[in-house]
DSSP file (Angstrom, degrees, kcal/mol; ACC not computed):
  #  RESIDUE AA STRUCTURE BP1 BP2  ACC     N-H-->O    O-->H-N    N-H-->O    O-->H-N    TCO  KAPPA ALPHA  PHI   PSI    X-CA   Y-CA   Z-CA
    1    1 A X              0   0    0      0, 0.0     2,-1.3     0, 0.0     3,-0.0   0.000 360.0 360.0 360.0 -56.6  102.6   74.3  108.9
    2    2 A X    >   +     0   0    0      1,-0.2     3,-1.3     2,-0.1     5,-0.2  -0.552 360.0 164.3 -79.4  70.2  104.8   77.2  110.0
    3    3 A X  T 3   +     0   0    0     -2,-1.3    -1,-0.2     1,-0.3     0, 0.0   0.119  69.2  59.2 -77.4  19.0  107.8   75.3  111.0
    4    4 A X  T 3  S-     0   0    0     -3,-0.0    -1,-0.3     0, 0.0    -2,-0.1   0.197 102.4-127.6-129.3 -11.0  110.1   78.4  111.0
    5    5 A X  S <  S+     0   0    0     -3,-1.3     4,-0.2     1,-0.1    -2,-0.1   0.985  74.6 122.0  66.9  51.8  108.0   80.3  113.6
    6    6 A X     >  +     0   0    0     -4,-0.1     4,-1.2     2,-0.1     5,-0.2   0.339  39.1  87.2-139.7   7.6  107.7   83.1  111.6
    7    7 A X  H  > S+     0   0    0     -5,-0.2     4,-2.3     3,-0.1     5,-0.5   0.937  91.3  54.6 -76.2 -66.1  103.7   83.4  111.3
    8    8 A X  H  > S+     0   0    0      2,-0.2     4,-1.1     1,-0.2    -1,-0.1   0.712 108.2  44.0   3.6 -74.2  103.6   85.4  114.5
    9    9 A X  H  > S+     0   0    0      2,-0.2     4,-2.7    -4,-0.2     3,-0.4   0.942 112.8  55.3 -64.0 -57.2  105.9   87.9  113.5
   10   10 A X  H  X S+     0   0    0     -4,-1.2     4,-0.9     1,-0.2    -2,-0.2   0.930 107.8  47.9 -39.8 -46.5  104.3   88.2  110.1
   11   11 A X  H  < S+     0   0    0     -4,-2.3     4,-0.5    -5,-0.2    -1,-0.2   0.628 110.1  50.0 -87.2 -10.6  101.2   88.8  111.4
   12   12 A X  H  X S+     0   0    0     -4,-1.1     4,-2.4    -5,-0.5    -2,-0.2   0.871 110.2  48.0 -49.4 -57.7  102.3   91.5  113.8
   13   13 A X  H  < S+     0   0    0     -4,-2.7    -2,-0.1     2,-0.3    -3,-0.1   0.663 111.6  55.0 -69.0 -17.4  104.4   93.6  111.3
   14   14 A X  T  X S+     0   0    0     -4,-0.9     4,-1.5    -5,-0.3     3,-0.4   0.787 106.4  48.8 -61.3 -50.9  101.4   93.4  109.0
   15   15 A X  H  > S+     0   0    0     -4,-0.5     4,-1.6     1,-0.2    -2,-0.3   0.707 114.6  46.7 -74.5 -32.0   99.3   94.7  111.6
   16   16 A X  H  < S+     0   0    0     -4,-2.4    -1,-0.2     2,-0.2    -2,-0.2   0.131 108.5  51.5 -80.4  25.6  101.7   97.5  112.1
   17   17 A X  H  > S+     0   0    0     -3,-0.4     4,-3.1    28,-0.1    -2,-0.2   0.581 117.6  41.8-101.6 -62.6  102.3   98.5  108.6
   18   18 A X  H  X S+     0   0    0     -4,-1.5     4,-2.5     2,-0.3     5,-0.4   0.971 111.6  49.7 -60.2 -56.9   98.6   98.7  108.1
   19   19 A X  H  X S+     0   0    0     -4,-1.6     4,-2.0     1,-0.2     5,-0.5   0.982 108.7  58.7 -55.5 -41.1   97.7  100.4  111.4
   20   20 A X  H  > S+     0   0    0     -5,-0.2     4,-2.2     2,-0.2     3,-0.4   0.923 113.1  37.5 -45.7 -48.7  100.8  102.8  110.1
   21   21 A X  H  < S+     0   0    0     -4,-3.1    -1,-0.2     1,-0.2    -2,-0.2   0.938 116.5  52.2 -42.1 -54.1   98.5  103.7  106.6
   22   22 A X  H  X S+     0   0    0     -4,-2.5     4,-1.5     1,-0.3     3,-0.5   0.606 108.7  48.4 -85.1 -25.3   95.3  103.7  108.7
   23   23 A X  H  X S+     0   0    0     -4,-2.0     4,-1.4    -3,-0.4     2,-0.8   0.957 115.0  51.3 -75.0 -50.7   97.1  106.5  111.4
   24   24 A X  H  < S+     0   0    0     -4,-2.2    -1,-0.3    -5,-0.5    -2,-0.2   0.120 110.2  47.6 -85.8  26.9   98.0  108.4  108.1
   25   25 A X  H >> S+     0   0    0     -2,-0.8     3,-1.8    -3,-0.5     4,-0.6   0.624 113.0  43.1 146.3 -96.7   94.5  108.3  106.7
   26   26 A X  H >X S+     0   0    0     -4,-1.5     3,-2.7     1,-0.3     4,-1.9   0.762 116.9  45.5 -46.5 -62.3   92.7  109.4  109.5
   27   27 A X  H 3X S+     0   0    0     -4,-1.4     4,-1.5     1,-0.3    -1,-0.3   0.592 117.0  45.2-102.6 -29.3   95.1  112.1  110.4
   28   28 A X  H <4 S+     0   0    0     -3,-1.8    -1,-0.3    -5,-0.4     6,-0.3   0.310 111.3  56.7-107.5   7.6   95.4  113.5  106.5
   29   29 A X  H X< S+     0   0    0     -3,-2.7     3,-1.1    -4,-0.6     4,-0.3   0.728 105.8  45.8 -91.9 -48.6   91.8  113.2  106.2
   30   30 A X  H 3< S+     0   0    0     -4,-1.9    -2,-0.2     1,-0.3    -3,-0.2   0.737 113.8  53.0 -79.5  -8.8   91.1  115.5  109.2
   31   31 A X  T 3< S+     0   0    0     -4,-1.5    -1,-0.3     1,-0.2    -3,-0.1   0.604 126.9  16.9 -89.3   3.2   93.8  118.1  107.9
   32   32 A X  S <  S-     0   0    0     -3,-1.1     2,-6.2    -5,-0.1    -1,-0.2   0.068  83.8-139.8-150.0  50.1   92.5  118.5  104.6
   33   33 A X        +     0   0    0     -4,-0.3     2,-1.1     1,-0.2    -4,-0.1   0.298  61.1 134.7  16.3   1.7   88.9  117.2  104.8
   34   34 A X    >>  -     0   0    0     -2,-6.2     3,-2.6    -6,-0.3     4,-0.6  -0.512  43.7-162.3 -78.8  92.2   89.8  115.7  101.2
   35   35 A X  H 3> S+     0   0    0     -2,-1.1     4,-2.3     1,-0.3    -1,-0.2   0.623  84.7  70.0 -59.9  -8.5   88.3  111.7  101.5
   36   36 A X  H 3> S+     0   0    0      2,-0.2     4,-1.6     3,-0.2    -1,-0.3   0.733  97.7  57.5 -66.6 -30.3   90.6  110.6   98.4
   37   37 A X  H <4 S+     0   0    0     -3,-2.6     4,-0.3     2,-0.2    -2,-0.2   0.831 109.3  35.1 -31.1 -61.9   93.1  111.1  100.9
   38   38 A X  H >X S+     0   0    0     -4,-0.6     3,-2.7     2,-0.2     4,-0.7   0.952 116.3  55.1 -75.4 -91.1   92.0  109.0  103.2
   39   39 A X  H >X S+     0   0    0     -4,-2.3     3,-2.4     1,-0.2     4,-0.7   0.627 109.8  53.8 -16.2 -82.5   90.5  106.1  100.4
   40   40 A X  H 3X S+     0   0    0     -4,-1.6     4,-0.9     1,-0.4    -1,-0.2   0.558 109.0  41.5 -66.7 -35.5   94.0  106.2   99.0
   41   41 A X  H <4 S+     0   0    0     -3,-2.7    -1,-0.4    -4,-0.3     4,-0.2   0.363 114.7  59.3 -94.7  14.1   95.9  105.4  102.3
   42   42 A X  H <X S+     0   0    0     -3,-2.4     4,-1.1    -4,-0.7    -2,-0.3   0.460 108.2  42.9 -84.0 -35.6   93.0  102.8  103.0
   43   43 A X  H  X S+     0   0    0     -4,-0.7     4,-0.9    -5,-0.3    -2,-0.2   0.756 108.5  51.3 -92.4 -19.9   93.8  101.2  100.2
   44   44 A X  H  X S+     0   0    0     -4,-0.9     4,-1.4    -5,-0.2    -2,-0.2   0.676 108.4  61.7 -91.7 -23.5   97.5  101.3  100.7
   45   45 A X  H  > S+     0   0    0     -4,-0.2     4,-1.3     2,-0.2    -2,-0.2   0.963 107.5  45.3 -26.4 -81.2   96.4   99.7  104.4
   46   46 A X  H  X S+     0   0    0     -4,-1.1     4,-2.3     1,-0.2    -2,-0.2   0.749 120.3  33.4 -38.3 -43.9   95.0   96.8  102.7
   47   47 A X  H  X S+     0   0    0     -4,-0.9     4,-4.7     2,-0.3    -1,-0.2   0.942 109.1  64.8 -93.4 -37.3   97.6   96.0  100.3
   48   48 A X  H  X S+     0   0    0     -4,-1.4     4,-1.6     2,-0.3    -1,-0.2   0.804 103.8  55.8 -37.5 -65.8  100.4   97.2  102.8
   49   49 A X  H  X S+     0   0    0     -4,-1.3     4,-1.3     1,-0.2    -2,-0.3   0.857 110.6  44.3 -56.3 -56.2   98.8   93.9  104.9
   50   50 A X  H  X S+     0   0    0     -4,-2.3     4,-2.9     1,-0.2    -2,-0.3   0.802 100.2  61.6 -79.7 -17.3   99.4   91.8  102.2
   51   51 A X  H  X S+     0   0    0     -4,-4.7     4,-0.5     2,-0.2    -3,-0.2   0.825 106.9  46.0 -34.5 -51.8  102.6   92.7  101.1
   52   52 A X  H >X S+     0   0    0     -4,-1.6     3,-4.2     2,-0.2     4,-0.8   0.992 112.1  54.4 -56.8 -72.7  104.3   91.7  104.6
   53   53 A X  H >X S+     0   0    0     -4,-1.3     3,-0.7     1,-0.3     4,-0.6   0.685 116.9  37.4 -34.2 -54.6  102.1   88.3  104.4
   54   54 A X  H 3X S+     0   0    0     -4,-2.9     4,-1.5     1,-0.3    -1,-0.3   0.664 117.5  49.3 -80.1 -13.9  103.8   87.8  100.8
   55   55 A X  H <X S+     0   0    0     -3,-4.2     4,-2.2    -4,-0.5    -1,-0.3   0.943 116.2  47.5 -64.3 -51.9  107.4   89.2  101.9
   56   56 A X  H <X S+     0   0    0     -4,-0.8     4,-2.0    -3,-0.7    -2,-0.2   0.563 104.5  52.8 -89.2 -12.7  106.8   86.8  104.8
   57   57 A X  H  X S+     0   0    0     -4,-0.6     4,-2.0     2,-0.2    -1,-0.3   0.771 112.9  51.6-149.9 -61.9  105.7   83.5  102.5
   58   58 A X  H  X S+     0   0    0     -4,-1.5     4,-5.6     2,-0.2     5,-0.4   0.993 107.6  51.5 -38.6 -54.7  109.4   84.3  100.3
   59   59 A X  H  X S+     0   0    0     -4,-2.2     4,-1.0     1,-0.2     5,-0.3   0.972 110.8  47.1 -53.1 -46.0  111.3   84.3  103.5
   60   60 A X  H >X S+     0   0    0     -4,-2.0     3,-1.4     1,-0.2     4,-1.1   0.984 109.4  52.8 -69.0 -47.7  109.7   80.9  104.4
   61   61 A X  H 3X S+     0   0    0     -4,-2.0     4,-1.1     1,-0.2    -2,-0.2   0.613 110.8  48.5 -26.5 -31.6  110.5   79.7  101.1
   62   62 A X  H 3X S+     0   0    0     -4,-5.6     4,-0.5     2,-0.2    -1,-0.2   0.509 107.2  52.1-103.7  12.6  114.2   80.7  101.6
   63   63 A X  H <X S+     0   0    0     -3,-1.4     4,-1.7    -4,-1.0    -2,-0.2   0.622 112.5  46.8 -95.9 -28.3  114.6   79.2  105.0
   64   64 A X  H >X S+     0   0    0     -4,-1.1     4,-1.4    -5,-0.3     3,-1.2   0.974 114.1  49.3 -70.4 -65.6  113.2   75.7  103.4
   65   65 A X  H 3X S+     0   0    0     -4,-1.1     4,-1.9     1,-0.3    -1,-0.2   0.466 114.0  47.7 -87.6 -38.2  115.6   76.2  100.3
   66   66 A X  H 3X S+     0   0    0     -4,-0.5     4,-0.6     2,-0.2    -1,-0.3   0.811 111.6  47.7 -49.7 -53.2  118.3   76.8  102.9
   67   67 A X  H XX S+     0   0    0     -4,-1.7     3,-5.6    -3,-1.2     4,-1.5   0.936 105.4  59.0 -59.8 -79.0  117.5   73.9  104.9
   68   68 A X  H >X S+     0   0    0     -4,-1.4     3,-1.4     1,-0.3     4,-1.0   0.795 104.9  47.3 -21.1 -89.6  117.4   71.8  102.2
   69   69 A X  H 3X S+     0   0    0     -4,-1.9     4,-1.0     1,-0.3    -1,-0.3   0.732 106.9  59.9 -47.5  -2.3  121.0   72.4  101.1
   70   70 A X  H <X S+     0   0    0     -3,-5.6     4,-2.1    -4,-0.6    -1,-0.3   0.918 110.7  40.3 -82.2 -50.0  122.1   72.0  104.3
   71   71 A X  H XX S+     0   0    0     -4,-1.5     3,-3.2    -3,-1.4     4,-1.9   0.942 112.9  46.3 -59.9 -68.6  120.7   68.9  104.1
   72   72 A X  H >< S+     0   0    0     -4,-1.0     3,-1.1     1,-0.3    -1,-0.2   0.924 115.0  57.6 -43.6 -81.7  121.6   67.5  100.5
   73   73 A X  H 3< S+     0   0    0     -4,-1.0    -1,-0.3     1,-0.2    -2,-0.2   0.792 104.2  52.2 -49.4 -14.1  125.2   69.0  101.6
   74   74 A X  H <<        0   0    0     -3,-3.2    -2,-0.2    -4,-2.1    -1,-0.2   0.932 360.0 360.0 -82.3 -34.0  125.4   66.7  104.9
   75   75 A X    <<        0   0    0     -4,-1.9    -2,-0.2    -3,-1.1    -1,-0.1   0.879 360.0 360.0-105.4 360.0  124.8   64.0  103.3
């Protein structure tokens, strides 16, 4: 299903986008005890996570679209 080798890296950078929200969350909860703080970059975690996934799900879509005209143009 992932013939471009590129779920791996998607699902790394996803997981280091998120853990990046979830650092800034914790750390902007315990300077200003304000838990909307925190919620907000929790939610921005989440979404943060899917973003990549959907960034990464174009990219595979322009690698087919590439292939493909390579192809069509060889023959």
């Amino acid at each position: 299903m992932d013939k471009h080798n590129t779920g791996r890296i998607s699902q790394i950078l996803a997981i280091v986008v998120s853990l990046f929200f979830l650092f800034i969350a914790v750390t902007g909860y315990q300077k200003t005890g304000d838990i909307s703080v925190a919620l907000l970059f929790g939610l921005l975690a989440v979404l943060g996570y899917f973003i990549v996934k959907l960034l990464f799900l174009g990219v595979n879509k322009l690698l087919d679209s590439l292939e493909n005209s390579r192809k069509d143009s060889a023959e």
